[in-house]
LUMMARLO-79985 format. One record per residue: residue in three letters; chain; z, y, x of N, C-alpha, C in turn. Coordinates in Angstrom, 3 decimals, always signed. Atoms other than C-alpha are relative to their C-alpha. Example, Ala and Ser with C-alpha at 12.3 -4.5 7.8 and 13.67 -1.06 7.14 Angstrom:
<selums>
   code   unit        n.w        n.v        n.u       ca.w       ca.v       ca.u        c.w        c.v        c.u
    ala      A     +0.000     -1.190     +0.890     +7.800     -4.500    +12.300     +0.000     +1.200     +0.900
    ser      A     -0.060     -1.190     -0.820     +7.140     -1.060    +13.670     +0.730     +1.090     -0.770
</selums>
This chain:
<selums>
   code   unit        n.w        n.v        n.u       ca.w       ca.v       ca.u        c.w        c.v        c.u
    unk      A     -1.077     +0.307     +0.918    -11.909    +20.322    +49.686     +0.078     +1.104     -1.048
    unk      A     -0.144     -0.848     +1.135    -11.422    +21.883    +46.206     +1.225     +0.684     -0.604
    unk      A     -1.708     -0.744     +0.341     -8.440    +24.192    +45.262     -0.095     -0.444     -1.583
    unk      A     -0.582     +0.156     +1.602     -6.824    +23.366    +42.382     +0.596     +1.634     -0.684
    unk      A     -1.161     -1.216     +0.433     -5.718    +26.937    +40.672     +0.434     -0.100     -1.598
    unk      A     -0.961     +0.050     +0.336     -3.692    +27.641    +38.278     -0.753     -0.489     -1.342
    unk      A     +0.961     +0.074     +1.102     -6.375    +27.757    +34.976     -0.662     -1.121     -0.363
    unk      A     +1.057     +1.340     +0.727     -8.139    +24.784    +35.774     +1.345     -0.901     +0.222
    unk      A     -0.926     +0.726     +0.369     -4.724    +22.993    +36.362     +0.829     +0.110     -1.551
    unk      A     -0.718     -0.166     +1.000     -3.425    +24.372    +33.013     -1.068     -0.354     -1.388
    unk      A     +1.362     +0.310     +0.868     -6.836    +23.336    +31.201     +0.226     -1.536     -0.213
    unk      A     -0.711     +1.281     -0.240     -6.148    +19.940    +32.560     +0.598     -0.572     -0.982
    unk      A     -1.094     +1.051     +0.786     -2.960    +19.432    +31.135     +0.053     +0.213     -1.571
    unk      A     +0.056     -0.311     +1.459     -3.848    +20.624    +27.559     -1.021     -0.477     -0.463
    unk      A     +1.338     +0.780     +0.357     -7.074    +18.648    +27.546     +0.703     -1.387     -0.384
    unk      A     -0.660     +1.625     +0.435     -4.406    +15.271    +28.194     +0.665     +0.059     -1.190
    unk      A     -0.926     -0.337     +1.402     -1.848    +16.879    +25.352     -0.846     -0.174     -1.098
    unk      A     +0.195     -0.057     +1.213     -4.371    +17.320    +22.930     -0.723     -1.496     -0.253
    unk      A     +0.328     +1.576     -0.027     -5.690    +13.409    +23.867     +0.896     -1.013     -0.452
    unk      A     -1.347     +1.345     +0.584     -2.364    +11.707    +23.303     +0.232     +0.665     -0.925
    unk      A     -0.105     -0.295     +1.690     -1.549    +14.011    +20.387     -1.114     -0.620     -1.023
    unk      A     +1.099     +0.368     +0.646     -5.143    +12.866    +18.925     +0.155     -1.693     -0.281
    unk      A     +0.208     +1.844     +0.012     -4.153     +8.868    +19.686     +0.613     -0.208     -1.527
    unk      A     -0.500     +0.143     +0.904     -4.267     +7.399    +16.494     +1.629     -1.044     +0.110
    unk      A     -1.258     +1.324     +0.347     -1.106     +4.448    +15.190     -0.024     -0.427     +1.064
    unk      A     -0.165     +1.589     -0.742     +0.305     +2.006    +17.371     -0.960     -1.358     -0.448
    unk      A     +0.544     +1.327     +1.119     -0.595     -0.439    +14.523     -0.576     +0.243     -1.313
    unk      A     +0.325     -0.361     +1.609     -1.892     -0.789    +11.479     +1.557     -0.214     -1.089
    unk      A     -1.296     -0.512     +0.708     +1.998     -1.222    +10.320     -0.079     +1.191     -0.166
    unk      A     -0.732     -1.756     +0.341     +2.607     +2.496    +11.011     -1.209     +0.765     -0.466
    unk      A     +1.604     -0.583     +1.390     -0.870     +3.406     +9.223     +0.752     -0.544     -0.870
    unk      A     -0.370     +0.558     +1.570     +0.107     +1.456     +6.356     +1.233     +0.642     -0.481
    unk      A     -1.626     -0.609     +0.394     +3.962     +2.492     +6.121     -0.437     +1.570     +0.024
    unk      A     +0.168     -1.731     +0.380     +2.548     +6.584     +6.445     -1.115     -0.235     -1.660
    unk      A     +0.591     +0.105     +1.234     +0.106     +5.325     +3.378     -1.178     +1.411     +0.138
    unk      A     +0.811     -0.881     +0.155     -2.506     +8.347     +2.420     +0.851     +1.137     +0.928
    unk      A     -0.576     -1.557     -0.264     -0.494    +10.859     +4.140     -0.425     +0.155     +1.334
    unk      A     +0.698     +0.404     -0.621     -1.650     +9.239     +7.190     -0.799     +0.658     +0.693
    unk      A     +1.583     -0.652     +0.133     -4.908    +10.068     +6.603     -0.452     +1.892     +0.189
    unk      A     -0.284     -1.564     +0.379     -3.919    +13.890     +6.657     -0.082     +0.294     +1.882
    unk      A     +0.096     -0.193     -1.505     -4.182    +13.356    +10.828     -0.958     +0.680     +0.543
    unk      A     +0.885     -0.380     +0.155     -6.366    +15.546    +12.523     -0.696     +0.742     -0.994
    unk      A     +0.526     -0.739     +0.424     -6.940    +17.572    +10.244     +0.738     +1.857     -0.756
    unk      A     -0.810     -1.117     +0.494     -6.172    +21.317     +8.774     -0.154     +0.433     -1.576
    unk      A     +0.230     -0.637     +1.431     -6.043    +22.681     +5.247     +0.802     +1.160     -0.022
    unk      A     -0.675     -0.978     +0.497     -5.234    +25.813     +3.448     -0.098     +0.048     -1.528
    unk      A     -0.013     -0.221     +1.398     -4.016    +26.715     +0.206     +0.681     +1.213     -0.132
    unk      A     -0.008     -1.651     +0.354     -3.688    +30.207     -1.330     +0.851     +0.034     -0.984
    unk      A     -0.697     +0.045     +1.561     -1.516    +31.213     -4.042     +0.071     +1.664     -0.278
    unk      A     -0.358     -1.440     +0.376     -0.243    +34.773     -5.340     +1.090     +0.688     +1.210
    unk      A     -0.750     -0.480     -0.744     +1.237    +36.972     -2.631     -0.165     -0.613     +1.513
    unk      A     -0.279     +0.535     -1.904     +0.203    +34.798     +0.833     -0.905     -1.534     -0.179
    unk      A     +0.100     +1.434     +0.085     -0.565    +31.120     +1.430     +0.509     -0.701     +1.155
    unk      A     -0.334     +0.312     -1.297     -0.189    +28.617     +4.068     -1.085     -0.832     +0.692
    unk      A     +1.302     +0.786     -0.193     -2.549    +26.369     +6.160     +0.934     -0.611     +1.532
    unk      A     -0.990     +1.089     -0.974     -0.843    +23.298     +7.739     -1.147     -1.057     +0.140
    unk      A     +0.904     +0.627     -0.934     -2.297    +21.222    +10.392     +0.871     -1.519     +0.791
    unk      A     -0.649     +1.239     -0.517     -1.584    +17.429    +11.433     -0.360     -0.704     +1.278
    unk      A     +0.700     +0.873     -1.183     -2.293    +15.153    +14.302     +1.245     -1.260     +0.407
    unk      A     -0.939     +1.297     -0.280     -0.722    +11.620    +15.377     +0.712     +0.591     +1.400
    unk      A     -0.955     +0.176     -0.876     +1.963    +11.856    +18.170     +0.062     -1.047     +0.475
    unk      A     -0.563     +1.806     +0.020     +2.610     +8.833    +20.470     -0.483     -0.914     -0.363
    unk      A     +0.569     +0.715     +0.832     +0.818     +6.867    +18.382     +0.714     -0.488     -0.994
    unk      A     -1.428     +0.971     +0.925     +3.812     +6.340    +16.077     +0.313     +0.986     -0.819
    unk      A     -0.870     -1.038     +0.796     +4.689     +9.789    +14.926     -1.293     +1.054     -0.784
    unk      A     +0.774     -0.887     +0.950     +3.071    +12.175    +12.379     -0.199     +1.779     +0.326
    unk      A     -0.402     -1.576     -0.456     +3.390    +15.953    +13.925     -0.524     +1.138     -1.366
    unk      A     +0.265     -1.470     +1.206     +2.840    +19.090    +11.327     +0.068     +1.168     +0.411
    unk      A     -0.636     -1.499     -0.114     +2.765    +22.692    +11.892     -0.595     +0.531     -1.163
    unk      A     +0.445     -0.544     +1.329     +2.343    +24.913     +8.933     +0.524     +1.541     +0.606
    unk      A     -0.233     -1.132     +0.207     +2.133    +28.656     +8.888     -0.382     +0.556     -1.155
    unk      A     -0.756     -0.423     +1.298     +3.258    +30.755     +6.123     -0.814     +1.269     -0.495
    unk      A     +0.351     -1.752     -0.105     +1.503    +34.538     +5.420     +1.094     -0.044     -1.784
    unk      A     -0.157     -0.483     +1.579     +3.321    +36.016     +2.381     +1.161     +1.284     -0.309
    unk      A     -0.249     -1.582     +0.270     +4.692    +39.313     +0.619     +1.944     -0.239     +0.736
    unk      A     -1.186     -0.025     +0.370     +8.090    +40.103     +1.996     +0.898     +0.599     -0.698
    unk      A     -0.921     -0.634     +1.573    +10.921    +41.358     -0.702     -0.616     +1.737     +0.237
    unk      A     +0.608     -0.976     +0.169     +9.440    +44.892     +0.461     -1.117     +0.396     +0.139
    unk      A     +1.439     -0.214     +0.323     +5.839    +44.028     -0.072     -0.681     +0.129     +1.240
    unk      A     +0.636     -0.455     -1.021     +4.904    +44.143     +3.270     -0.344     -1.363     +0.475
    unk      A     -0.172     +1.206     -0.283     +3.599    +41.152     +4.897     +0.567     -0.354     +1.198
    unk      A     -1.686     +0.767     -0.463     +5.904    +38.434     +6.368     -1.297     -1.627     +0.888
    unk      A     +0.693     +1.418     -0.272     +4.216    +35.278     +8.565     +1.128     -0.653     +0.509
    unk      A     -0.957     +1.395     -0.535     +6.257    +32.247     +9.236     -0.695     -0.972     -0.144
    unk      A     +0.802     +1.221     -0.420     +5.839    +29.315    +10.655     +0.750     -1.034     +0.456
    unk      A     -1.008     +1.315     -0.272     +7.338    +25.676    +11.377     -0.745     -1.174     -0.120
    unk      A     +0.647     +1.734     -0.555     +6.733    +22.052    +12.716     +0.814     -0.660     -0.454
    unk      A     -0.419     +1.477     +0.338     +7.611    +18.676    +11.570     -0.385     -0.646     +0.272
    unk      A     -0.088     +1.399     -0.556     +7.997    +15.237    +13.236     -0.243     -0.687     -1.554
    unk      A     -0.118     +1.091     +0.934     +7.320    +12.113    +10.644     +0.207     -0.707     +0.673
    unk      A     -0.269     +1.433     -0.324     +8.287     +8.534    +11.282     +0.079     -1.177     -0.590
    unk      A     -0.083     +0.870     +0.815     +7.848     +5.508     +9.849     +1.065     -0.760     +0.191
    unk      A     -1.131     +0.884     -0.123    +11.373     +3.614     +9.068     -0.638     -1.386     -0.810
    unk      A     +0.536     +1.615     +0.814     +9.750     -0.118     +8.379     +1.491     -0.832     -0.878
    unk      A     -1.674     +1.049     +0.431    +13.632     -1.488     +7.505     +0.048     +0.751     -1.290
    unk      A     +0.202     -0.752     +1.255    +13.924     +1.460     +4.704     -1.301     +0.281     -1.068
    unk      A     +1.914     -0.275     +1.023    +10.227     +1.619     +3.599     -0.114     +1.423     -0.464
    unk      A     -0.090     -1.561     +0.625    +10.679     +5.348     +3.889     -0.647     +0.522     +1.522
    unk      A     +0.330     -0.715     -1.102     +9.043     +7.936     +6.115     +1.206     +1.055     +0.323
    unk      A     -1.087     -0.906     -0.884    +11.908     +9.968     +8.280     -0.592     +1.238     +0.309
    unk      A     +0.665     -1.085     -0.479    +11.378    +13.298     +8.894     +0.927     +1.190     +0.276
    unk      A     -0.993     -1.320     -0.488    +12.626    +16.605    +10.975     -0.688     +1.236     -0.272
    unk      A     +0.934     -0.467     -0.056    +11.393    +19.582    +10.296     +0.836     +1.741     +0.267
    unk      A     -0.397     -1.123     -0.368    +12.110    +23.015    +11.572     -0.976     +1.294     +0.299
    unk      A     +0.595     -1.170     +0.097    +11.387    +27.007    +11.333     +0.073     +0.986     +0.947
    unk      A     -0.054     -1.278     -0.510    +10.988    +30.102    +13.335     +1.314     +1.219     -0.129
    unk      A     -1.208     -0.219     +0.666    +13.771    +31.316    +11.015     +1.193     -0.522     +0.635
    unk      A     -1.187     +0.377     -0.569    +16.100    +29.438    +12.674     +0.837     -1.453     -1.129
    unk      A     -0.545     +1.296     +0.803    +16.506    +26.374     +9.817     -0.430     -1.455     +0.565
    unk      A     +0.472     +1.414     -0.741    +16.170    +22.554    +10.926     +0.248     -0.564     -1.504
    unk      A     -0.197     +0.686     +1.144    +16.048    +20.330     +8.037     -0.072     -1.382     +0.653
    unk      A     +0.339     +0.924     -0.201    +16.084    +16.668     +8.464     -0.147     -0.905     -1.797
    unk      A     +0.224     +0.091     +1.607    +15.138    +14.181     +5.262     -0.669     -1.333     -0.005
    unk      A     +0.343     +1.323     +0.447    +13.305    +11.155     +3.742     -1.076     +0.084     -1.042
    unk      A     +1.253     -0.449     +0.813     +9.857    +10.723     +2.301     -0.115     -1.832     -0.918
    unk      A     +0.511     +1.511     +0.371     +8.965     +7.214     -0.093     -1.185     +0.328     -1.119
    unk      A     +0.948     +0.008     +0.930     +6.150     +6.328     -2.057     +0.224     -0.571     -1.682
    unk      A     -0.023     +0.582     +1.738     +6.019     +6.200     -6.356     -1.303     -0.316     -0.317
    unk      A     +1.354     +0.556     +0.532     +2.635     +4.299     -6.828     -0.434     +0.919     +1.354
    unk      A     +0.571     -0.712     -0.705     +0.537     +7.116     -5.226     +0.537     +1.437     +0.460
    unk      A     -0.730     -1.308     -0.432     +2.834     +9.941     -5.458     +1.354     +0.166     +1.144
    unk      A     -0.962     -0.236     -1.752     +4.714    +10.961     -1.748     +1.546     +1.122     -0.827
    unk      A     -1.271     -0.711     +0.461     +8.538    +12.170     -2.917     +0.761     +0.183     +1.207
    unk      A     -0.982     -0.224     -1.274    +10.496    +14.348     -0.225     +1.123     +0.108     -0.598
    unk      A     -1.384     -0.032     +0.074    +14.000    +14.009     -0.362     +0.488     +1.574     +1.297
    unk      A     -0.247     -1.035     -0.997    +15.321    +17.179     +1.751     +1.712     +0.214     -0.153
    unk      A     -2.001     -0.381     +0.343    +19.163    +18.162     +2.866     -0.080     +1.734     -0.217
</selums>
């Protein structure tokens, strides 16, 4: 008989997490209602600017939900550097024709909000 310890049980369960995080849509509704943004699943980008950048990373949830984490590098007010970092849920509301969204920081802010499409351009609404 084979012991289970603690490493290969904790390998395990982050092999299933990153399997159901990876499942794409339910449907092709909740593809279609996320539109190109979607498409942003699975995958990571970075972008640079003056003073830091960030490099945010997606993957499907559930098969329904959009997940985000983004981390932050950049100068803080005394030039020193500053990293932050924060996740966001998406959701497709089919009744509103808007994507729902929560999104929260390290900082200690939660935002919640509302995403819709203008032709091709994605507009966040934020509180």
């Amino acid at each position: 008989m084979r012991k289970l310890t603690a490493a290969s049980w904790l390998t395990g369960m982050l092999l299933a997490t990153a399997a159901i995080a990876a499942t794409p849509p339910a449907d092709s509704a909740v593809a279609a209602g996320f539109g190109w943004f979607g498409t942003l699943a699975g995958s990571c980008w970075r972008g640079e600017y003056a003073g830091g950048g960030d490099t945010q990373c997606y993957e499907w949830q559930y098969g329904r939900y959009l997940r985000g984490a983004i981390e932050i590098t950049a100068k803080g007010k005394d030039g020193s550097p500053r990293k932050l970092a924060g996740d966001s849920v998406f959701g497709w509301d089919a009744k509103a024709r808007r994507i729902r969204y929560s999104n929260w920081a390290d900082v200690g802010n939660l935002v919640h909000g509302e995403a819709y499409y203008e032709g091709e351009l994605l507009r966040f609404l934020g509180a």
